[in-house]
MARLUM-523921 format. One record per residue (C-alpha): x, y, z; residue in three letters; chain; residue number from 0. Coordinates in nm, 3 decimals. Example, Ala and Ser with C-alpha at 12.3 -4.5 7.8 and 13.67 -1.06 7.14 Angstrom:
2
        px        py        pz   resn   chain   resi
     1.230    -0.450     0.780    ala       A      0
     1.367    -0.106     0.714    ser       A      1
REM end
This chain:
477
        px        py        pz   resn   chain   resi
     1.033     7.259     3.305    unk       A      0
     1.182     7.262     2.945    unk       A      1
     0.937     7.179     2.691    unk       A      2
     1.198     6.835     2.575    unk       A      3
     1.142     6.721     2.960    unk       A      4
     0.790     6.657     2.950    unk       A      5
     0.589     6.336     2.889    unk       A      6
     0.417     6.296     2.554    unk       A      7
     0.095     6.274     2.784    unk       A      8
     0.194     6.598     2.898    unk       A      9
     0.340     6.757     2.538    unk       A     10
    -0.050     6.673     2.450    unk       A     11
    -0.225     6.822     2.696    unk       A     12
    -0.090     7.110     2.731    unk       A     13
    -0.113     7.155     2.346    unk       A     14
    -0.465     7.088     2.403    unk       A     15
    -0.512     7.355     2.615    unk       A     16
    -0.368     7.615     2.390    unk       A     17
    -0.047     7.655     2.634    unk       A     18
     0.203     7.505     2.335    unk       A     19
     0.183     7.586     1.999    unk       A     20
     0.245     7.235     1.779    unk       A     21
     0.557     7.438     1.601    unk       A     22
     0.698     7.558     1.978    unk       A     23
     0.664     7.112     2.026    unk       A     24
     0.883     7.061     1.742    unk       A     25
     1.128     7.403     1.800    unk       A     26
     1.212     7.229     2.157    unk       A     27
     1.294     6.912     2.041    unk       A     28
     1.450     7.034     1.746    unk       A     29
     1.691     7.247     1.966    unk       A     30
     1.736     6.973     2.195    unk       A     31
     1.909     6.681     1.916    unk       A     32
     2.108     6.979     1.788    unk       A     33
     2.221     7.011     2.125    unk       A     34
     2.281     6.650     2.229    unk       A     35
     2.295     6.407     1.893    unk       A     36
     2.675     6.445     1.854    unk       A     37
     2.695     6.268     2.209    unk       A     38
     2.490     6.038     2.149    unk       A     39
     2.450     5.894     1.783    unk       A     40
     2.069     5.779     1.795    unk       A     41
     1.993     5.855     1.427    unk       A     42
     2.127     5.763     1.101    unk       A     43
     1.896     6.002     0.899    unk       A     44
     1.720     6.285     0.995    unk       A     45
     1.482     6.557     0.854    unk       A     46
     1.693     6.872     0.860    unk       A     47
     1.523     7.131     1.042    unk       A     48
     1.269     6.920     1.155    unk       A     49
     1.116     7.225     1.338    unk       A     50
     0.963     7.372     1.061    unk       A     51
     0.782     7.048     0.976    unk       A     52
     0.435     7.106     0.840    unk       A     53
     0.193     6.862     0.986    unk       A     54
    -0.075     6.709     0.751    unk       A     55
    -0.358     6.613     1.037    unk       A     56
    -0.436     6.745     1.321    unk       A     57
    -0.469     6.446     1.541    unk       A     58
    -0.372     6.376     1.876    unk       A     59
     0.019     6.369     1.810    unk       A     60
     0.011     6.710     1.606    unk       A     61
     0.339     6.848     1.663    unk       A     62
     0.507     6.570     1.822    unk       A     63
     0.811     6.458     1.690    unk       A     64
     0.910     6.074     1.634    unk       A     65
     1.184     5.842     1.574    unk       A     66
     1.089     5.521     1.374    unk       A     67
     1.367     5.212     1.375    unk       A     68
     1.617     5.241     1.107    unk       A     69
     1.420     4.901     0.978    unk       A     70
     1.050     5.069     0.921    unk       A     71
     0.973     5.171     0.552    unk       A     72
     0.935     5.542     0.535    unk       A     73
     0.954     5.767     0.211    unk       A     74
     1.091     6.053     0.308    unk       A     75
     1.403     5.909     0.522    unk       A     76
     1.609     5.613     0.441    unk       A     77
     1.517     5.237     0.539    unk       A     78
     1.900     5.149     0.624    unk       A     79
     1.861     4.877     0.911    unk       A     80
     2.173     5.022     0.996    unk       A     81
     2.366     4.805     0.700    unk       A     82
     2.569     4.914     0.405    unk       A     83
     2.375     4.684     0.157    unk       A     84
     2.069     4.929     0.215    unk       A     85
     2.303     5.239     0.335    unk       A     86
     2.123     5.492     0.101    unk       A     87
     1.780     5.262     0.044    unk       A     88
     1.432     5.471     0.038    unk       A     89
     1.116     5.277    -0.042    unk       A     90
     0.843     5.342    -0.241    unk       A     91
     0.573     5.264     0.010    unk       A     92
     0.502     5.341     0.387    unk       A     93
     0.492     5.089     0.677    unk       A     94
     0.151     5.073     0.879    unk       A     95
     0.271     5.215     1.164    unk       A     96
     0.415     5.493     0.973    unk       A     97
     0.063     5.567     0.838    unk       A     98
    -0.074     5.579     1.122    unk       A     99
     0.157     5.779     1.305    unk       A    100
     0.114     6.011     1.030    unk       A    101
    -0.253     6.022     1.000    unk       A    102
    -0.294     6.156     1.434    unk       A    103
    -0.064     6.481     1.291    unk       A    104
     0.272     6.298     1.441    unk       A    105
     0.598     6.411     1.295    unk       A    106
     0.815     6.099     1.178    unk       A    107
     1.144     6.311     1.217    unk       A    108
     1.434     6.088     1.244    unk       A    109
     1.529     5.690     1.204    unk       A    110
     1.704     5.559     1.445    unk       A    111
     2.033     5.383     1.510    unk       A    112
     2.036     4.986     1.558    unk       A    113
     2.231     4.661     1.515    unk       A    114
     2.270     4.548     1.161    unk       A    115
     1.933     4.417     1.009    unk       A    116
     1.824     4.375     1.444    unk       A    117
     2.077     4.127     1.482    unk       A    118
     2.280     4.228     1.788    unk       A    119
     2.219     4.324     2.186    unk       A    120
     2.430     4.658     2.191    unk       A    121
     2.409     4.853     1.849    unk       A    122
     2.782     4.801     1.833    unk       A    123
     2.678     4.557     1.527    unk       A    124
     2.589     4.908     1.343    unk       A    125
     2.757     4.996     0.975    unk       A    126
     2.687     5.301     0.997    unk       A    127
     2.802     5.451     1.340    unk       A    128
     2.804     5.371     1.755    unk       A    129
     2.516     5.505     1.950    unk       A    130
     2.612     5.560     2.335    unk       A    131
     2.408     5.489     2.666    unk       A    132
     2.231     5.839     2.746    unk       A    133
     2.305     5.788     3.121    unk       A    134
     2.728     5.683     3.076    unk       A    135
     2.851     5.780     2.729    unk       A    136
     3.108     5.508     2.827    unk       A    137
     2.872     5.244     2.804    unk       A    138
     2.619     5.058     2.540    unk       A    139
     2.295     5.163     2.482    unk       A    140
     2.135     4.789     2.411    unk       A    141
     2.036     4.644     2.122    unk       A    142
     1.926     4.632     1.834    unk       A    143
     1.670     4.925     1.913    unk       A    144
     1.970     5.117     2.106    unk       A    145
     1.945     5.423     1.898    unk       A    146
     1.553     5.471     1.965    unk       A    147
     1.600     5.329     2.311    unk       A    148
     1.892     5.648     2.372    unk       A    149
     1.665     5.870     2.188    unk       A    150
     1.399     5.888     2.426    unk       A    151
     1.602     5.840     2.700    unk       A    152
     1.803     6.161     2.582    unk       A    153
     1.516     6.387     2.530    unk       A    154
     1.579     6.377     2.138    unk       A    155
     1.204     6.307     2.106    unk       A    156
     0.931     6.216     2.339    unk       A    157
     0.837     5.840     2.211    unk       A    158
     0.995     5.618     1.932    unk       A    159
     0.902     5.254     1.803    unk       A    160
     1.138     4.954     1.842    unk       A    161
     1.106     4.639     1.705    unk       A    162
     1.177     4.318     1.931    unk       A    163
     1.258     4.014     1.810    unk       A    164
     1.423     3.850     2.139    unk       A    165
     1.396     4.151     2.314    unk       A    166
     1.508     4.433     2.133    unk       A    167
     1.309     4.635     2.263    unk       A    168
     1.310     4.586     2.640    unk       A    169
     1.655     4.477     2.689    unk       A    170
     1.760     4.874     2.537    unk       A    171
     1.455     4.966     2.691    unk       A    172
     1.624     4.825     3.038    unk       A    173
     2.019     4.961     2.967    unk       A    174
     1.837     5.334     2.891    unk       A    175
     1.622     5.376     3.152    unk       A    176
     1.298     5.395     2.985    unk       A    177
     0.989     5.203     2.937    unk       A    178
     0.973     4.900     2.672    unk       A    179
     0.651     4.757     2.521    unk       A    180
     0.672     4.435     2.323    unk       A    181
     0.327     4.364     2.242    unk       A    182
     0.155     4.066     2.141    unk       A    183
     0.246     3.902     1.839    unk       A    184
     0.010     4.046     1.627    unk       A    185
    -0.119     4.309     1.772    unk       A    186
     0.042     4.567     1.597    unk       A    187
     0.111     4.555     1.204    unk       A    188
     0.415     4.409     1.072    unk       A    189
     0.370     4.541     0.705    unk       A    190
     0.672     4.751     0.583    unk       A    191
     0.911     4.630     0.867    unk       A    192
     1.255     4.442     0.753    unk       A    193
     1.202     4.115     0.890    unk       A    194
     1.458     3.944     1.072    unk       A    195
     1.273     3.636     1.198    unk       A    196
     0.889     3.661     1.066    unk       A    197
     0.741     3.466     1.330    unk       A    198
     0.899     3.662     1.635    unk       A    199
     0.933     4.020     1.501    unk       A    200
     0.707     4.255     1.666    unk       A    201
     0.702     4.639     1.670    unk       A    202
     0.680     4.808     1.943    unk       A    203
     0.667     5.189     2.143    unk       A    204
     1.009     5.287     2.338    unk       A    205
     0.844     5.577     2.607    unk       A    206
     0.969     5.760     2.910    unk       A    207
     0.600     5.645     3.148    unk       A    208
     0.394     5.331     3.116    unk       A    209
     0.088     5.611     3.011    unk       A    210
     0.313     5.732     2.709    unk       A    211
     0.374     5.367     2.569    unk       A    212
    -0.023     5.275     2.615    unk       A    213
    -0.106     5.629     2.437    unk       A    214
     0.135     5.492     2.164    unk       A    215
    -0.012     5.146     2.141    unk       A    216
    -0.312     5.305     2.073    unk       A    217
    -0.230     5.464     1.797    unk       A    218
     0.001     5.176     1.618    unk       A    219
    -0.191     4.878     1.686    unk       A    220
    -0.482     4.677     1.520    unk       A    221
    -0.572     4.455     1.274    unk       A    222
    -0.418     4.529     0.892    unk       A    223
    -0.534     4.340     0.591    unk       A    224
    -0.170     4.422     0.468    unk       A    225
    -0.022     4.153     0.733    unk       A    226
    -0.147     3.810     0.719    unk       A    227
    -0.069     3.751     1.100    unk       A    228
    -0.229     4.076     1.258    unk       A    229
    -0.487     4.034     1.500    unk       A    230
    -0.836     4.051     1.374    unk       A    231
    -0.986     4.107     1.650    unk       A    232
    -1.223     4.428     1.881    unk       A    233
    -0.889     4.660     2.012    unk       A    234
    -0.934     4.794     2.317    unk       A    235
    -0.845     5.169     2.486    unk       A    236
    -0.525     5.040     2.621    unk       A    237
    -0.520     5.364     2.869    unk       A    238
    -0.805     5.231     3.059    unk       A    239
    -0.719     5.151     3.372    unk       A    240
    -0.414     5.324     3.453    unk       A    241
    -0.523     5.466     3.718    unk       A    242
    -0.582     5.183     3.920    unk       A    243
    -0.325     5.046     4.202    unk       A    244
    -0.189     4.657     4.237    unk       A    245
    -0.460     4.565     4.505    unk       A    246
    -0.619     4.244     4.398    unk       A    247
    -0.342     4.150     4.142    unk       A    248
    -0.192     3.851     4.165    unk       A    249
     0.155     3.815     3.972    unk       A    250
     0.378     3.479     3.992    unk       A    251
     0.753     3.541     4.056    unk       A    252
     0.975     3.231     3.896    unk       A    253
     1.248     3.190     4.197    unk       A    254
     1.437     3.026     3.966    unk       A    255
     1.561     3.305     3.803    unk       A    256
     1.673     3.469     4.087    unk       A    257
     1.905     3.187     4.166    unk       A    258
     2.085     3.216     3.856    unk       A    259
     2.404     3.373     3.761    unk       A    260
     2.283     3.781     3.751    unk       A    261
     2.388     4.060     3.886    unk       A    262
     2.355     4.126     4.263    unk       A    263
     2.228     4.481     4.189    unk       A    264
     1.956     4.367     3.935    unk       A    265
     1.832     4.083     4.185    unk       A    266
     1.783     4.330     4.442    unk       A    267
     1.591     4.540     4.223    unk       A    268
     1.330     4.293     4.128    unk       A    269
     1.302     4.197     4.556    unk       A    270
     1.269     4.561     4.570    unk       A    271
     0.954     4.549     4.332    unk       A    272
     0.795     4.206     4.505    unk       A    273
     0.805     4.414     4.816    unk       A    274
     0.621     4.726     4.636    unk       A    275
     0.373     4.526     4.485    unk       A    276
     0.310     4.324     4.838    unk       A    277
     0.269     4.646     5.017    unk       A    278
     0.022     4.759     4.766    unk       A    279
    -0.204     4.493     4.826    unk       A    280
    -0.142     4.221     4.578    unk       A    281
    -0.005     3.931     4.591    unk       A    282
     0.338     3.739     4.509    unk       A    283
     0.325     3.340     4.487    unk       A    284
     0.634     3.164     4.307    unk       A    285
     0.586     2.981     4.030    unk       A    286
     0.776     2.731     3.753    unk       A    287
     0.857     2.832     3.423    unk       A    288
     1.033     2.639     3.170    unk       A    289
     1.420     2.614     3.157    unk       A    290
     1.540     2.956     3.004    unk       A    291
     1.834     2.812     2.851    unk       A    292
     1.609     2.578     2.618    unk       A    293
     1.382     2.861     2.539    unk       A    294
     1.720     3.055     2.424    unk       A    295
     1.826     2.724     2.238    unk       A    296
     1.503     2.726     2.064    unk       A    297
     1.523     3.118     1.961    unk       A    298
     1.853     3.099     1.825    unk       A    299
     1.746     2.785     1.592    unk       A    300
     1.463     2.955     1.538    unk       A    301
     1.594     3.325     1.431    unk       A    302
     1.859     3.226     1.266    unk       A    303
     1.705     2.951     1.063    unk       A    304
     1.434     3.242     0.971    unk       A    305
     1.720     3.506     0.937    unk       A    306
     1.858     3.310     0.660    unk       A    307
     1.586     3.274     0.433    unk       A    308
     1.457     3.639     0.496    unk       A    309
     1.826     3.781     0.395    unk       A    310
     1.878     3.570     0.117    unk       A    311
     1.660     3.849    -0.075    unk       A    312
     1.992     4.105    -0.055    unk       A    313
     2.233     3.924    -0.340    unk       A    314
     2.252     4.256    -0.552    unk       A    315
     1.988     4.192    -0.801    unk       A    316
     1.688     4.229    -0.599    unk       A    317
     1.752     4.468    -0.320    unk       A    318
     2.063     4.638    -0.190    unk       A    319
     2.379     4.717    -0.316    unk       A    320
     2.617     4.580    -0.621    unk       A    321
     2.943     4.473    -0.619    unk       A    322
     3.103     4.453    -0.967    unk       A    323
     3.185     4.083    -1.098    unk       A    324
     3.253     3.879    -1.388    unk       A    325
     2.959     3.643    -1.332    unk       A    326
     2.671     3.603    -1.132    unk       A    327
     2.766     3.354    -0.909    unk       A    328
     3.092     3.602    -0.819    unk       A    329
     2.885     3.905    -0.773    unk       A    330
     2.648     3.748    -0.577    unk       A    331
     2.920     3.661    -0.348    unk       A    332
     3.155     4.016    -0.306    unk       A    333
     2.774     4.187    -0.279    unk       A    334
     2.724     3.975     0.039    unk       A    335
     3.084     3.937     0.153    unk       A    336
     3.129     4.341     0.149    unk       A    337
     2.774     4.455     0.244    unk       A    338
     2.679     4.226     0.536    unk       A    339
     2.849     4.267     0.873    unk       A    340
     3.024     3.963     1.060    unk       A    341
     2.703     3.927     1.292    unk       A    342
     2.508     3.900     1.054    unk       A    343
     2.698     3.658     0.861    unk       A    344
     2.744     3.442     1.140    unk       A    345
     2.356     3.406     1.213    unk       A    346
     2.321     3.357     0.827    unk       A    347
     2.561     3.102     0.861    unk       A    348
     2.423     2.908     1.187    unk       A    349
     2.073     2.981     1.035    unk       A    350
     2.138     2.793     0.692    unk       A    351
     2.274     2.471     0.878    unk       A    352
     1.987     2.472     1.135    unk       A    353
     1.814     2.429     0.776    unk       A    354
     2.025     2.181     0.569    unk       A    355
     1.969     1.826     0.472    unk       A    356
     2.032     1.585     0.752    unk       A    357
     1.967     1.878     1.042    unk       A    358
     1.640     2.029     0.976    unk       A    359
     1.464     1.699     1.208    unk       A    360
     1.698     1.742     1.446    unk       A    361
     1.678     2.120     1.500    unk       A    362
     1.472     2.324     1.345    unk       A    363
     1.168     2.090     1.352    unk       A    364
     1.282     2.002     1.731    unk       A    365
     1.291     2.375     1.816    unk       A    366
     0.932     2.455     1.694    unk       A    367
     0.826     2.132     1.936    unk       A    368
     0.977     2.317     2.246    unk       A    369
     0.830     2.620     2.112    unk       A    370
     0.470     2.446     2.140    unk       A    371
     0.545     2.344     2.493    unk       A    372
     0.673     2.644     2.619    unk       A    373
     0.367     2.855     2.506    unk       A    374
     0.159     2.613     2.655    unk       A    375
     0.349     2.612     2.987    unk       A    376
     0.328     3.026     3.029    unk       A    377
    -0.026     2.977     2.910    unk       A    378
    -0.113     2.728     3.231    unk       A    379
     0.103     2.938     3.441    unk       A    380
    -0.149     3.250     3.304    unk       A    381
    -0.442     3.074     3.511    unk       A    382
    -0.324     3.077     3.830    unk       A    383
    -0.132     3.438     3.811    unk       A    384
    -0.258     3.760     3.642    unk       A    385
     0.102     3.849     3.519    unk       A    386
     0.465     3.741     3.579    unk       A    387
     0.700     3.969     3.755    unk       A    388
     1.120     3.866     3.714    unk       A    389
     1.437     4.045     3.575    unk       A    390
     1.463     4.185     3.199    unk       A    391
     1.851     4.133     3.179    unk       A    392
     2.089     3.985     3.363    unk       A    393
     2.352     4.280     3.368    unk       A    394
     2.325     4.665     3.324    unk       A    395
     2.458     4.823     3.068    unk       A    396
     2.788     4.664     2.882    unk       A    397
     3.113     4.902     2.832    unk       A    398
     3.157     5.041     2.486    unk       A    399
     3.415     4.802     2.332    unk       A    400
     3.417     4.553     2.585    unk       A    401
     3.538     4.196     2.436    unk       A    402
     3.243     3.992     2.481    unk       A    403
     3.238     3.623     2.369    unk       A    404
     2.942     3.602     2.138    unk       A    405
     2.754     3.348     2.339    unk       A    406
     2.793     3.579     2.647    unk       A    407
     2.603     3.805     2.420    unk       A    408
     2.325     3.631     2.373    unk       A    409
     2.298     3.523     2.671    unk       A    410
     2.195     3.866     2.765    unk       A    411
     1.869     3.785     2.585    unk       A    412
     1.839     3.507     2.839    unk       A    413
     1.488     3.631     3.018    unk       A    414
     1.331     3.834     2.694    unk       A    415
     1.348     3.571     2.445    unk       A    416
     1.106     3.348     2.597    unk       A    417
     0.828     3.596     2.564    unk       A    418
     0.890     3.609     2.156    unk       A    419
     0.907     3.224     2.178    unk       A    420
     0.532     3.228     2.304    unk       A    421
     0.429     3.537     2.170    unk       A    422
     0.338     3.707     2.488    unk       A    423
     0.297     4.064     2.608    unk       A    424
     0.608     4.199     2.781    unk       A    425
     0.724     4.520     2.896    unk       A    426
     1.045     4.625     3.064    unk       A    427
     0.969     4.873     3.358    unk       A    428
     1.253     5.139     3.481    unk       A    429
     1.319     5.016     3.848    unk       A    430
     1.642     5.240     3.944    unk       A    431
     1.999     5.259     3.948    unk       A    432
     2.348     5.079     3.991    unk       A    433
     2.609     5.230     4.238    unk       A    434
     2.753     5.366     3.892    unk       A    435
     2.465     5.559     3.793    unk       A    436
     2.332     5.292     3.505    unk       A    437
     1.972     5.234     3.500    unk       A    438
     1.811     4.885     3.597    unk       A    439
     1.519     4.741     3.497    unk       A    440
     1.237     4.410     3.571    unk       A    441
     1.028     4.258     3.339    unk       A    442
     0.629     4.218     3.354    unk       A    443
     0.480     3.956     3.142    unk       A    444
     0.126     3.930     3.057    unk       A    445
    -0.126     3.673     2.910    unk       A    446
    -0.184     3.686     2.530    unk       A    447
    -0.363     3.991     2.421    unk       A    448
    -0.366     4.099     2.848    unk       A    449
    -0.196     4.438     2.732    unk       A    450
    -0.457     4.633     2.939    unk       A    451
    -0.392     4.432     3.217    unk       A    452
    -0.011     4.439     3.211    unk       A    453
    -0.031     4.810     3.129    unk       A    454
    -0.243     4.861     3.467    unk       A    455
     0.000     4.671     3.715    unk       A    456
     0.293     4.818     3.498    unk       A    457
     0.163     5.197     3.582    unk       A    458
     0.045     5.093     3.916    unk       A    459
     0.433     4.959     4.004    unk       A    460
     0.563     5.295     3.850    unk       A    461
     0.422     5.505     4.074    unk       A    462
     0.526     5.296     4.393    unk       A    463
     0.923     5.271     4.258    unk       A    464
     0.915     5.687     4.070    unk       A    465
     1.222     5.641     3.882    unk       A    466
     1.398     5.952     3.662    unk       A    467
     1.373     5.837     3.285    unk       A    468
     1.555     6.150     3.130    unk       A    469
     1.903     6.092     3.106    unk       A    470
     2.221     6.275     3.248    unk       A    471
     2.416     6.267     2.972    unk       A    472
     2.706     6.124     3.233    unk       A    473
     3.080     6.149     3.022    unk       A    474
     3.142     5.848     3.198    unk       A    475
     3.336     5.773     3.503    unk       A    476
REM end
């Protein structure tokens, strides 16, 4: 086995037992992005010769390189969120989960590719270049965490973080074949991460085995003085457990979904993991969730209404780039009219009338009131069912290029975006393959702060289904 194939549970064991050297780690990976990034386009900075990287602690991710979102403040590599108004951007300070990264030995290497400021479902919505799906270079690698989603799936490095705001982390996750953690809102730091949406945003670990994303979670979450919304609470070892099987689970499966317009192939997957999880001694039972499409009608308010007040920041005096003008009002306007890409204009745009004078009652006031009931509806559903088991997205992968109506777009976030609505666990869980060779996913939800729990049937199911997470590298058919 080549040293980029193995798990980071693996890299760290056998680096524990003296069989890898922390620089051979690095040399592997190293050789393996030369080898493969000019496929697939998963960063937009890099360390040159990361292989040579000297590690400052020797922790437990000492020689293991990783990939942080192109939206996560680091010094040494550029905080672009994949947009020309911060193109060449550095800050001055570190996010949290950079830190701690940092302080178990781990190498942050490489930033990765994404939709413009995490606005977007395929990383097409990049300024700076097109990532492509690992598994069919003809096809999308999701959004906006695509590039870190194709990273992992590529064997670039062995773990990255995301950041999912309506699923931005599973639904790329789900198109690359590889395990997506959205944790609880909360539970990990949001310090030094370009908000999109404050009250949805939540970082995340992209891994290739349920084990790998709990090791990560580990290491990235708990409560930070620097975030007014992290959890202050006791973290648990979220690897406990993992060795357990599904007996004695019980998870609720919303037939609902399955009735709705999806893709015959990703139905059949998630039948495929009710009967896995039946013959492994648990149980199914249906349940009722709220509408999806008014959870999706209350994100988009939401986001967008949130979106615009975050982004209001980049006008050329405070952040970003500068367009030359004769006033201010005229600079302020050819900074954001050259800098900011058409998605993100139009969500700026839908965002500041959700807000005006005359609408703010009647929908962005009206949207937090679903909100409210929705949480409360998952968290009734939560006391009859350990977890919820359904699809992640409705389609696999999209073609590169493909003309997509916008609101066929977002409707990809149909099934994630509840989760960010309520502020739930989630985590999208490989679950095989299309006739074309694209990977399919489903989704397992868990109770608030249940991560341990989710984790557990998440590893348990993984076992049962075995599905290949390192990518092909497929030209395409």
């Amino acid at each position: 086995m080549n040293i980029y194939e193995m798990t980071l549970a693996q890299l760290i064991a056998a680096r524990e037992e003296k069989e890898l050297k922390p620089e051979e780690i690095l040399a592997a990976f190293a050789e393996r992005t030369a080898a493969v990034e000019d496929k697939v386009a998963s960063f937009v900075d890099i360390i040159p010769d990361f292989a040579s990287k000297e590690d400052q602690e020797n922790g437990i991710l000492q020689g293991i390189p990783v990939a942080l979102k192109a939206n996560m403040a680091t010094r040494e590599l550029t905080t672009s969120c994949a947009s020309k108004m911060l193109a060449e951007y550095k800050t001055p300070y570190e996010s949290t989960v950079a830190s701690k990264i940092k302080k178990e030995g781990g190498a942050i290497v490489a930033k990765t590719n994404m939709d413009e400021f995490a606005m977007g479902s395929t990383t097409e919505h990049s300024a700076l270049q097109t990532t492509k799906n690992p598994w069919n270079l003809n096809h999308v690698p999701g959004g906006s965490s695509g590039g870190a989603a194709a990273a992992v799936a590529a064997g670039e490095v062995p773990c990255a973080l995301g950041s999912d705001t309506g699923g931005s982390i599973r639904q790329p996750a789900s198109f690359c074949g590889v395990v997506g953690l959205k944790p609880t809102y909360g539970v990990v730091s949001r310090y030094g991460l370009v908000a999109f949406a404050s009250s949805l945003d939540q970082i995340g670990p992209i891994a290739r085995t349920v084990e790998d994303a709990a090791l990560m979670l580990n290491i990235i979450s708990g409560h930070d003085e620097k975030d007014s919304t992290s959890a202050a609470m006791e973290y648990p070892d979220y690897r406990q457990g993992l060795d357990k099987d599904l007996a004695g689970l019980t998870f609720g499966l919303p037939g609902s979904y399955l009735e709705m317009d999806i893709d015959e192939e990703v139905k059949s997957k998630v039948q495929k993991a009710v009967r896995e999880i039946k013959e492994a001694g648990a149980e199914v039972k249906e349940i009722e969730l709220p509408p999806v499409d008014l959870a999706l009608a209350a994100y988009y308010i939401i986001a967008t209404a949130e979106a615009s007040s975050n982004l209001a920041r980049y006008d050329g005096v405070r952040y970003g780039a500068r367009e030359e003008a004769g006033n201010v009002m005229e600079m302020f306007a050819k900074t954001r009219s050259k800098n900011l890409g058409p998605e993100v204009k139009r969500r700026i745009m839908l965002g500041t009338y959700a807000l005006s004078a005359g609408y703010q009652d009647e929908l962005y006031k009206k949207a937090l009131k679903v909100r409210t009931i929705i949480k409360d509806k998952y968290a009734q559903v939560f006391e009859e069912v350990d977890l919820i088991l359904g699809p992640n997205s409705p389609t696999p992968a999209f073609k590169l290029g493909e003309d997509k109506n916008p609101l066929d777009v977002y409707y990809a976030d149909i099934f994630t975006v509840p989760v960010n609505i309520s502020g739930f666990p989630a985590l999208s869980l490989p679950a095989g393959f299309t006739e074309q060779g694209l990977p399919l996913s489903v989704q397992l939800i868990g109770p608030a702060f249940g991560e341990v729990k989710l984790l557990q049937a998440a590893r348990g199911l993984e076992k049962r289904l075995a599905v290949p997470t390192l990518a092909t590298l497929d030209q395409g058919r």
